[in-house]
C-alpha positions in Angstrom: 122.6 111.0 97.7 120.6 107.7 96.6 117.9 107.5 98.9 114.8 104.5 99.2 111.3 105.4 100.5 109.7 103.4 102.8 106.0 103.9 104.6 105.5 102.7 108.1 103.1 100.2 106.7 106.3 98.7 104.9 108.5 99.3 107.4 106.6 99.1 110.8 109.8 98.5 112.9 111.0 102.2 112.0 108.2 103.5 114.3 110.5 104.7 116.4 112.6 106.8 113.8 109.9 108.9 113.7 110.4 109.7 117.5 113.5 110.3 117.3 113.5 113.1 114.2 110.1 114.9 115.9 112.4 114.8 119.3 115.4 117.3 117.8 113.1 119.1 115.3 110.4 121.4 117.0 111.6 123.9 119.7 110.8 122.8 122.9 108.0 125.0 123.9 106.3 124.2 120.8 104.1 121.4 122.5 100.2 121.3 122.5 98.6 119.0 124.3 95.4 118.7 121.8 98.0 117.5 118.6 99.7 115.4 120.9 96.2 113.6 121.9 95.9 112.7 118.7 98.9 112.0 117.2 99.6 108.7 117.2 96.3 108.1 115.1 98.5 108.7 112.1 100.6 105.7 113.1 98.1 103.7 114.2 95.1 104.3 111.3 97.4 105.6 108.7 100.3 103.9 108.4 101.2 104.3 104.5 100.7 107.9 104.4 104.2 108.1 107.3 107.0 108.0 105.0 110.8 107.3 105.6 113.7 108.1 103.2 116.1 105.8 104.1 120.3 105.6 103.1 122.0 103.1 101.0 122.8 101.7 104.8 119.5 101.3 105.9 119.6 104.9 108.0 116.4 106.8 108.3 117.6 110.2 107.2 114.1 112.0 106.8 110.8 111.4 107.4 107.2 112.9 106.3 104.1 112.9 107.9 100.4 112.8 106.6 97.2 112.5 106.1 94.1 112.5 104.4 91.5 115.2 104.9 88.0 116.5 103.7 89.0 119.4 101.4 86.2 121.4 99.1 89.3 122.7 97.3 88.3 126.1 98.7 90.7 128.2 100.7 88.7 128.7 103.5 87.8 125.1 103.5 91.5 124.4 105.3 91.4 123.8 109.1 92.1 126.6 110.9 94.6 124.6 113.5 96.9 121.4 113.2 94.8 119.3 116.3 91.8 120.2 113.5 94.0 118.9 110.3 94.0 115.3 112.5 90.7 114.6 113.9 88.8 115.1 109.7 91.3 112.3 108.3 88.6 110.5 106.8 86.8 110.3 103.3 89.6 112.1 102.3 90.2 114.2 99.2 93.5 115.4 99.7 96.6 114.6 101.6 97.7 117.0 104.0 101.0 117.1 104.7 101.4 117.5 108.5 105.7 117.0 109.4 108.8 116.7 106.7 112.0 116.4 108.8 115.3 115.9 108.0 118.3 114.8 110.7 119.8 117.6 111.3 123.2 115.9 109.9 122.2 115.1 106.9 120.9 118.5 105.4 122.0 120.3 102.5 121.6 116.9 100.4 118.1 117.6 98.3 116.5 115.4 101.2 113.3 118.0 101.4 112.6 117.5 97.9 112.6 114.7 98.1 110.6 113.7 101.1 107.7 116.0 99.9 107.8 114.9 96.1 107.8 111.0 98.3 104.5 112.3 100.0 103.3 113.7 96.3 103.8 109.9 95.0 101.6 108.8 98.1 99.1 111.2 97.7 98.8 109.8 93.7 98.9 106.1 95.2 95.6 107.2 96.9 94.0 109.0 94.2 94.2 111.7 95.8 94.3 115.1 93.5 96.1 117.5 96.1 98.8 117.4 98.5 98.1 120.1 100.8 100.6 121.1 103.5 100.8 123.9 106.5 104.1 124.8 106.2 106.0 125.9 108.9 109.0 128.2 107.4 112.2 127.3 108.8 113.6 130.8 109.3 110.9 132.6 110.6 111.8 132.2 114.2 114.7 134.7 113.6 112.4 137.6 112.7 109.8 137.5 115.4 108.3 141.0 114.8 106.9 141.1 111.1 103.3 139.2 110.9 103.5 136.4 109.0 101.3 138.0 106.2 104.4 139.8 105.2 107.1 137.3 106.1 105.8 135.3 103.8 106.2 137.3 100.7 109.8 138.3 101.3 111.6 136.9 98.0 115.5 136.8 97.5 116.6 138.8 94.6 116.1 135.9 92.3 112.6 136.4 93.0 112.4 133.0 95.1 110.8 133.2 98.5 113.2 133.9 101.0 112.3 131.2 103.4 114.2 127.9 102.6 111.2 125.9 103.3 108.9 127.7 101.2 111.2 127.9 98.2 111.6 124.0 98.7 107.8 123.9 97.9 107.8 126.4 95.4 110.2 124.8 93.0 108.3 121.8 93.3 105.2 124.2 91.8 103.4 124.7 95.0 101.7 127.8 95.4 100.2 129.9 98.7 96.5 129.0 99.8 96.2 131.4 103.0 97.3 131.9 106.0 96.3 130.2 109.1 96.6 132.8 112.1 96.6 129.7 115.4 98.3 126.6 113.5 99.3 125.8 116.5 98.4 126.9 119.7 100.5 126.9 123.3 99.0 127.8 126.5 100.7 126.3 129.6 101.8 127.8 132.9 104.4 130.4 133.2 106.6 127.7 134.8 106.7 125.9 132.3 107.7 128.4 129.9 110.5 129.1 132.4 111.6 125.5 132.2 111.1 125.4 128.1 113.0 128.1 127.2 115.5 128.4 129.8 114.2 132.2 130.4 112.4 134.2 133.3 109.4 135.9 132.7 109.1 138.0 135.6 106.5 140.5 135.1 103.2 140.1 132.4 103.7 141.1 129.4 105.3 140.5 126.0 108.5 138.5 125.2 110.7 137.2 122.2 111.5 133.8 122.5 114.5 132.3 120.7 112.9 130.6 118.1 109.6 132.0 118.0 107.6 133.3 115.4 106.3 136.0 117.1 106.1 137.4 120.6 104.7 135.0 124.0 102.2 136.5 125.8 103.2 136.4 129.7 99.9 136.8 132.4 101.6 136.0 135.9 98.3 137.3 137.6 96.8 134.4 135.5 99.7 132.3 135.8 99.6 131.5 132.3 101.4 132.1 128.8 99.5 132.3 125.5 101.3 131.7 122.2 99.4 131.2 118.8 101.8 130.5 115.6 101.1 130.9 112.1 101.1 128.4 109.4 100.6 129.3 105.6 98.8 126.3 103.6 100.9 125.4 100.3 99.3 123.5 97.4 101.1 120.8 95.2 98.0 119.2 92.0 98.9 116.0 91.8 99.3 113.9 88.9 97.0 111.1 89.2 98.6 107.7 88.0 96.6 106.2 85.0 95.2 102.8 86.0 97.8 100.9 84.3 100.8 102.3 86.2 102.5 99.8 88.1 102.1 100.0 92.2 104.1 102.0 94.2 
């Protein structure tokens, strides 16, 4: 599938694209109030770092979000949590790579590749030497009970990783920085919970969620559920574009 790339600060007027693709892909109790404080920043203060991959009809069929971040090139120099990835976007020395999403009807087409090897290209626009990115595996929600430390070395018998998303980035020669225990953190009231996942919670304790990476934490004396999900930061080196090259 031929595909263009556009940023938003080509294309301002598919602002609203990027809506749309964040609306269908994250689970619905995946919402934290801190990231979405400071979201629209990258929008707003980085446009050319939001890319679009558009069809030969003009369709936006994936998008990819980033920025640039502070990065001593160290693996415990990577933010601990995604609100944290936002707030250092400046004097950057890497791109971090903070959404890739593809419309849910146009998968199994290469689009993944190719929206992260499109944020790659951005990152070598900038001079940038990384492209950093907390991945969140796409499969991981079906097996809720193994930490994430293991998950993420379960390889197919090919000796790829298991999880489509990190195989995406491993054939494009990322590798596995570490970990990040509370990439994203969810604490809101069990009502809410209720009303996210279509689920009662009626005693405190531990639940599996439908899509999930690992068990909520229920508190009805508290009135409150606590749910912290993993990330693991992938790196992509980029190869910096001699000062001859044409612009992108």
């Amino acid at each position: 599938m031929a595909a263009r790339v556009y940023t938003l600060a080509q294309r301002p007027r598919l602002r609203a694209e990027f809506s749309r693709l964040h609306g269908v892909a994250w689970p619905p109790f995946l919402r934290d109030d801190a990231v979405n404080a400071v979201w629209p920043r990258l929008y707003s203060q980085f446009p050319a770092c939001q890319i679009a991959l558009c069809d030969d009809a003009g369709h936006v069929v994936a998008i990819g979000n980033g920025i640039p971040i502070v990065w001593d090139g160290t693996r415990r120099g990577l933010p601990d949590r995604i609100v944290d990835v936002i707030t250092r976007g400046c004097q950057a020395r890497a791109l971090c790579a903070l959404a890739a999403i593809v419309d849910p009807g146009q998968r199994t087409r290469g689009l993944s590749s190719k929206i992260v090897l499109a944020m790659r290209d951005v990152a070598a626009r900038h001079g940038l030497a990384s492209l950093v990115a907390p991945v969140r595996p796409s499969l991981k929600g079906r097996y809720p009970l193994p930490p994430m430390s293991r998950y993420a070395r379960w390889t197919r018998d090919d000796g790829t990783p298991f999880d489509p998303w990190f195989r995406v980035h491993a054939r494009l020669g990322a590798r596995v920085l570490r970990i990040t225990p509370r990439g994203n953190t969810v604490v809101a009231s069990v009502k809410d919970w209720e009303e996210r996942t279509g689920m009662a919670f009626p005693v405190s304790g531990r639940y599996i969620v439908p899509d999930a990476f690992q068990p909520i934490v229920v508190d009805r004396e508290r009135d409150r559920v606590h749910y912290d999900e993993a990330n693991v930061w992938m790196l992509h080196r980029v190869p910096l574009q001699q000062e001859d090259d044409p612009p992108g």
